[in-house]
C-alpha positions as CSV (number, residue, x, y, z in Angstrom):
1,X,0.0,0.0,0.0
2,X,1.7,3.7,-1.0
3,X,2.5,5.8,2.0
4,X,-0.7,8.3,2.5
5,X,0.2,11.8,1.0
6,X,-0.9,15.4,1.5
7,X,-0.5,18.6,-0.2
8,X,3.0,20.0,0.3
9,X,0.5,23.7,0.3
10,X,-0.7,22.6,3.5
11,X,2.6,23.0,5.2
12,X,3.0,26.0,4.0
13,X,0.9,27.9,6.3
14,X,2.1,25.8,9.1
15,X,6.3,26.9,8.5
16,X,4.9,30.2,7.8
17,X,3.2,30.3,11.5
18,X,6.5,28.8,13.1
19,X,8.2,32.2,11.5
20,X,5.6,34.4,12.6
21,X,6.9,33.2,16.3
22,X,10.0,34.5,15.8
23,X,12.2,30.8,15.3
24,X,13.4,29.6,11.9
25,X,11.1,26.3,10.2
26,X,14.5,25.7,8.5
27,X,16.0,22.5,10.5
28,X,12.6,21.0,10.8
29,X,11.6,21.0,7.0
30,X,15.2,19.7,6.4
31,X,14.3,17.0,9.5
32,X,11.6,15.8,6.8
33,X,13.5,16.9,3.7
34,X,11.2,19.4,2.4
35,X,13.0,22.2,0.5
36,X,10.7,25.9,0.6
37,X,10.9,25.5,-3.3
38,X,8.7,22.3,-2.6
39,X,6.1,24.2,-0.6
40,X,5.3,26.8,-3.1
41,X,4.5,23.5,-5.7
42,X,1.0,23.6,-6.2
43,X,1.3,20.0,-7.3
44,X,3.7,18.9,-4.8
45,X,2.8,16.2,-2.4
46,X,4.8,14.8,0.9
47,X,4.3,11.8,3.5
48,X,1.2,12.6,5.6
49,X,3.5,10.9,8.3
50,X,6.2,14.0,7.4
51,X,3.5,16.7,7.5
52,X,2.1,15.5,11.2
53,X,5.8,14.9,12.7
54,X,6.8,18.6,11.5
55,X,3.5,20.0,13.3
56,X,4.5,18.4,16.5
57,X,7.6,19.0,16.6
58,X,7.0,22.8,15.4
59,X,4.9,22.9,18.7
60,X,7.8,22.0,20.7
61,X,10.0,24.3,19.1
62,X,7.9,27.4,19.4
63,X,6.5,26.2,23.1
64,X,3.0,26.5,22.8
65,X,1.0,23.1,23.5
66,X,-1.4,24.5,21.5
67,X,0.1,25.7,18.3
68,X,-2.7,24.0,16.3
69,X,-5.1,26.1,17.5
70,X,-2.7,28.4,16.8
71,X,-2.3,28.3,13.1
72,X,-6.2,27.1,13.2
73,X,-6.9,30.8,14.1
74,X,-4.5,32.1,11.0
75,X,-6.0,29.9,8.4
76,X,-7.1,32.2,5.4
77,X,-7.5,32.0,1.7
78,X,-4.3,30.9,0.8
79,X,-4.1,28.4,4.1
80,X,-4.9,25.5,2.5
81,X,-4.4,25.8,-1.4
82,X,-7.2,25.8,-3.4
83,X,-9.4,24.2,-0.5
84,X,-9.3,27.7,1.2
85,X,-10.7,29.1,-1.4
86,X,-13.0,26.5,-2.7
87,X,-14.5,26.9,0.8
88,X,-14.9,30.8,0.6
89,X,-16.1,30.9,-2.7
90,X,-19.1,28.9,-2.1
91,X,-22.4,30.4,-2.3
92,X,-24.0,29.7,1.0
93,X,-22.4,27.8,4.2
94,X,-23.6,24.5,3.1
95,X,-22.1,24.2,-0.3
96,X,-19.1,25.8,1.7
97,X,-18.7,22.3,3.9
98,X,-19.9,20.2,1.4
99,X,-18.0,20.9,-1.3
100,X,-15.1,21.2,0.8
101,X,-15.7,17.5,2.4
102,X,-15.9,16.1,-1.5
103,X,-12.7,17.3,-2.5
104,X,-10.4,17.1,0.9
105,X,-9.3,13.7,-0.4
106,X,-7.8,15.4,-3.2
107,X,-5.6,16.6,-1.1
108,X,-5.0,14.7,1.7
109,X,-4.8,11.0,1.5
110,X,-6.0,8.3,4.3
111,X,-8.1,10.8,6.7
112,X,-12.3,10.6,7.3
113,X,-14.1,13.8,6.8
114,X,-17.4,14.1,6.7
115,X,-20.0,16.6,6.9
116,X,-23.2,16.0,8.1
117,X,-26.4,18.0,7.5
118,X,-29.3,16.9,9.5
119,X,-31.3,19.9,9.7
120,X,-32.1,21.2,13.0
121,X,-27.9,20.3,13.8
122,X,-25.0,20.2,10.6
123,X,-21.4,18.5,11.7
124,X,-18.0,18.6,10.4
125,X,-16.0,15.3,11.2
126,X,-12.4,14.6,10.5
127,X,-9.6,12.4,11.7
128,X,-6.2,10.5,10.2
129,X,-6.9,6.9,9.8
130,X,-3.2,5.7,10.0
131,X,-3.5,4.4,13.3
132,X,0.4,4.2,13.8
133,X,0.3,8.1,13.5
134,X,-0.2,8.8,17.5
135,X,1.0,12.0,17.6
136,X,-1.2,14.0,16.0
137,X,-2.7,16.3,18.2
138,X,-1.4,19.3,16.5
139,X,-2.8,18.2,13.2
140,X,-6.6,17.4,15.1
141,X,-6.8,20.8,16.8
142,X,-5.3,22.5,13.6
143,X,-8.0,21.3,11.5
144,X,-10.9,21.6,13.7
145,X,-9.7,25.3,14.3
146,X,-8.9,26.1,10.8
147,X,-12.8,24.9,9.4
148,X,-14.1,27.0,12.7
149,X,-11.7,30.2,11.1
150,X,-13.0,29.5,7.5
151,X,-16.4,29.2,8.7
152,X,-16.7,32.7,10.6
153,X,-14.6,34.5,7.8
154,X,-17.2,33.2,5.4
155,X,-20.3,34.4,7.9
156,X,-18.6,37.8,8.6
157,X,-18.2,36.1,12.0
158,X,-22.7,36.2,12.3
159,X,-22.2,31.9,13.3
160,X,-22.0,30.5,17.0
161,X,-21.5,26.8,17.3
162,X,-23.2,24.1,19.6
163,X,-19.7,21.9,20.6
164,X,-16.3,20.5,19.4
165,X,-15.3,16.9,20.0
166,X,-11.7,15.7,19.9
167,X,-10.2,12.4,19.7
168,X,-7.2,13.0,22.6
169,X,-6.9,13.7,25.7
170,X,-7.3,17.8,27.0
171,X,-4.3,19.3,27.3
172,X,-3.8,22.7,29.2
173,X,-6.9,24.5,30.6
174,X,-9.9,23.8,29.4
175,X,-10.5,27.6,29.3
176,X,-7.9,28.0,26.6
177,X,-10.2,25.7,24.1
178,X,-13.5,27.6,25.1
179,X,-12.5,30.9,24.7
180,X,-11.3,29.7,21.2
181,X,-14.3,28.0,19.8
182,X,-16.9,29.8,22.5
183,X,-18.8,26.7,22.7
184,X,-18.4,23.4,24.9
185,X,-15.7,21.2,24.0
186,X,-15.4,17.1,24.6
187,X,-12.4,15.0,25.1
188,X,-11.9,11.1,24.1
189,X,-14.7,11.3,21.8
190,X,-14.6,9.0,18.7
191,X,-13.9,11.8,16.0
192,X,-12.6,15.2,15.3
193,X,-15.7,16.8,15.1
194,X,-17.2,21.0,15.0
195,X,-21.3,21.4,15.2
196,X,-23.0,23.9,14.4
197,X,-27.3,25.1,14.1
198,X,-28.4,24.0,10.7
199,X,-29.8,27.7,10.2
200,X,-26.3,28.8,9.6
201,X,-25.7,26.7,6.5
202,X,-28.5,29.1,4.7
203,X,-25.6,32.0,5.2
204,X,-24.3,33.6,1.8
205,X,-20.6,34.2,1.3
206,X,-19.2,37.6,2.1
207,X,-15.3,36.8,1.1
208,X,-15.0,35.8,-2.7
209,X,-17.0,36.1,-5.4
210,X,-19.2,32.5,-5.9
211,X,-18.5,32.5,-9.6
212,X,-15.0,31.3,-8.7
213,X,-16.7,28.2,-6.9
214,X,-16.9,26.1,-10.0
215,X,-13.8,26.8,-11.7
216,X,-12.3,25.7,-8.3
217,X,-14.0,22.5,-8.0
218,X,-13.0,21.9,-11.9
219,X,-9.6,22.1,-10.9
220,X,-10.0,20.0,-7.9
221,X,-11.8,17.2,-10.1
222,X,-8.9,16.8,-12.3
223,X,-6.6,16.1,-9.8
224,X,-9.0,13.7,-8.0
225,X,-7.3,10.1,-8.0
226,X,-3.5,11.1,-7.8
227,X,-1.3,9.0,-5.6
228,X,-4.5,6.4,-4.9
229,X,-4.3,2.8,-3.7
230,X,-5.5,0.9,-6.7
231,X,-5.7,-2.6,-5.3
232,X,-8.8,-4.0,-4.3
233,X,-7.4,-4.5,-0.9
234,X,-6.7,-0.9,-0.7
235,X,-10.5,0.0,-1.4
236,X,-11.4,-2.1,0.9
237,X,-9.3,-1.1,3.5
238,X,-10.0,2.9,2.8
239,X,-14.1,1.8,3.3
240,X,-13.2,0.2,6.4
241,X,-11.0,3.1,7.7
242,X,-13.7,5.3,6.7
243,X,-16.5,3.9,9.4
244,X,-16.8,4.0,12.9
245,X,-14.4,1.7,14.8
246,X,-17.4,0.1,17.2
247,X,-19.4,0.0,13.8
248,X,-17.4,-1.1,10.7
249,X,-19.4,-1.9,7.6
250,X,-20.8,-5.3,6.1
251,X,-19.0,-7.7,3.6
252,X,-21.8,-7.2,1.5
253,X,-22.0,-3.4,2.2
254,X,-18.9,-3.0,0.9
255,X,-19.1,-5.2,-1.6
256,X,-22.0,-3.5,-3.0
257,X,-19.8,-0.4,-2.8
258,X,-17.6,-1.8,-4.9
259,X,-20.2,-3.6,-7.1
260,X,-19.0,-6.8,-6.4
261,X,-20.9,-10.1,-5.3
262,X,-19.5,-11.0,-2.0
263,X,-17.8,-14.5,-3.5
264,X,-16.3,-12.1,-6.2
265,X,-14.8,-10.2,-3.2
266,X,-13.9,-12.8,-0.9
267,X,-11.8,-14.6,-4.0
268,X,-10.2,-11.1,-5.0
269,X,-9.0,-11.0,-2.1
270,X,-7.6,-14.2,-1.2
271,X,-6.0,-14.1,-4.4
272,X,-4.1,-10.4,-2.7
273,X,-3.2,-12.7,0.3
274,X,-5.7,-11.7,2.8
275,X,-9.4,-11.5,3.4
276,X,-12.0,-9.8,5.0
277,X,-12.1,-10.6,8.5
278,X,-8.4,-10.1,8.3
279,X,-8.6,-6.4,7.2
280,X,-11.4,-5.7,9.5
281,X,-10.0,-7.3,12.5
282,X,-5.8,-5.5,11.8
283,X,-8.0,-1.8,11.8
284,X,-9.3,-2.6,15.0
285,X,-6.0,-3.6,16.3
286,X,-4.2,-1.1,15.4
287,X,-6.9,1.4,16.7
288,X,-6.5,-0.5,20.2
289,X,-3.2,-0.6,20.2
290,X,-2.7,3.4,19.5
291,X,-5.7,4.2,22.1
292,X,-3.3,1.9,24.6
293,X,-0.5,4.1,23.7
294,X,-1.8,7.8,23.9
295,X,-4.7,7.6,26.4
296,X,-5.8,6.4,29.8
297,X,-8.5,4.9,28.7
298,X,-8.9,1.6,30.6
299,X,-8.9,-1.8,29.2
300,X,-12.8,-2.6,29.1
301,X,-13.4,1.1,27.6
302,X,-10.8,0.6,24.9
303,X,-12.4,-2.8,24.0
304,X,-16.1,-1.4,23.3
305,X,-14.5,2.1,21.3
306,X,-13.5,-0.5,18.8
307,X,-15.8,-2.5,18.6
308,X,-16.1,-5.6,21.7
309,X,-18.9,-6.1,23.4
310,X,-16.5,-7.1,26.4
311,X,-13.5,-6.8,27.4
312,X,-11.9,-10.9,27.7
313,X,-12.8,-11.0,24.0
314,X,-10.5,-8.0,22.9
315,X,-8.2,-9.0,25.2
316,X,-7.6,-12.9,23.9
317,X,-7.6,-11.1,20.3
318,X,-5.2,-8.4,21.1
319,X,-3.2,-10.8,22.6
320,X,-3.2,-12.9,19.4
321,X,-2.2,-10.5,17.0
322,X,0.6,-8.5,19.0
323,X,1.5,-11.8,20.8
324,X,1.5,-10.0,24.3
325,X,-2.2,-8.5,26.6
326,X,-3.0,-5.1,26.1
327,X,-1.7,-4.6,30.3
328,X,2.2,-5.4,28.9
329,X,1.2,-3.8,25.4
330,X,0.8,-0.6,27.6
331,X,3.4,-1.1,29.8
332,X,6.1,-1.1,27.0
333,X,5.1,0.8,24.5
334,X,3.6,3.5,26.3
């Protein structure tokens, strides 16, 4: 499977925000051999796995736990390529996140986004679904704060939100993240995730001019598919990724997705050396096995966010894929 890419545009605005602090971004794009020359390429594309190491590491450097939110509170036109503007072109709210949501996996590989309008309540999900990526707080807080930025730039700043969910663990004050968003905001929740009143999403544009919108999303389109995972097991994998942990899809779901009978699927797959129960059972390892690493989430609680309905079952089949419990797991990995 290719290693996940993103925009080298993205980082950008990041190296940029380390500057504004006063330090240099030199030695850490070197540290993931990125030259500024590969920043300005509005084709160029670097490791996912590069772009969430330099954020950490930029936070470290400046010494500001929350340098996501941070850069999230900067993001602007130009933050994010031609997604920025894509966004702010849009002629109401809705198309805004929408649109947006379509064409994120143009430019970033292996993450879930989703945007979900359900009337009365309209959410913005998002999350990297490389599990062995555990430090990416910086990348979670960025995102969540940079949709937030886009989102009031767009309204003139006339939009309040309901909450904001993360993934981790709080860090700091809590004050620090509700003066930000000015809404509540949740910790250890099962997605990335910004809500908002679905009255909002009726809101026209007051940044660019909406005739840009589709001239944008042409653009996007024809560089939808770069860099993708081909295989069947790939596709698979990316649907699987894609769902809730504690509620991955059918074999026929996604066989239907890929309109394939399930024999068709099962064989294809065999004949790529593994199968389904295989591919669903290594996400939800490898979900454990990062929530073991980065939270305190206990054993049992760990067991039903992916997907056990008790905790002796997760356990024997942790313990059969990583060869030791999930206790010793912790204990020496952690």
């Amino acid at each position: 499977m290719a290693e996940p890419q993103i925009a080298a545009q993205f980082l950008r605005h990041v190296a940029n925000c380390v500057e504004l602090t006063g330090h240099s971004a030199a030695s850490l794009l070197a540290r993931i051999g990125v030259t500024r020359a590969m920043l300005e390429d509005p084709d160029g594309l670097i490791p996912l796995a590069n772009f969430i190491a330099f954020f950490e590491d930029a936070a470290q450097l400046v010494r500001n736990p929350h340098f996501g939110l941070h850069v999230g509170r900067l993001s602007g036109s130009d933050s994010l390529g031609p997604l920025s503007f894509l966004f702010l072109s849009a002629p109401d709210l809705r198309t805004a996140f929408t649109s947006f949501t379509r064409h994120l996996a143009t430019m970033q590989q292996a993450s879930r986004h989703q945007f979900d309008d359900e009337g009365r309540w309209a959410t913005f999900s998002y999350g990297v679904l490389d599990q062995s990526l555990t430090r990416r707080r910086q990348d979670a807080e960025y995102s969540i704060g940079a949709m937030f930025s886009l989102a009031r730039q767009f309204t003139g700043g006339d939009i309040e939100f309901r909450e904001v969910r993360f993934e981790h663990e709080r860090v700091g004050e809590y004050a620090r993240y509700r003066d930000f968003f000015g809404c509540d905001v949740f910790f250890e929740q099962d997605c990335n995730a910004i809500t908002m009143d679905g009255r909002y999403l009726e809101t026209r544009g007051r940044v660019l001019s909406p005739s840009l919108h589709p001239i944008i999303e042409e653009h996007l389109q024809r560089l939808a598919g770069r860099g993708s995972d081909a295989s069947l097991t790939g596709q698979v994998r990316a649907l699987i990724e894609a769902a809730p942990l504690d509620a991955p899809p059918s074999l026929a779901e996604v066989a239907s997705r890929l309109g394939l009978s399930v024999p068709t699927l099962n064989r294809r797959l065999a004949a790529e050396g593994t199968g389904w129960r295989a591919l669903v059972n290594a996400q939800r390892m490898e979900a454990a096995a990062r929530l073991l690493r980065t939270s305190r989430r206990n054993v049992s609680a760990i067991a039903l966010d992916v997907g056990f309905a008790e905790s002796a079952s997760f356990t024997r089949a942790f313990a059969r894929h990583f060869g030791v419990s999930p206790g010793r797991y912790r204990k020496t990995e952690k």
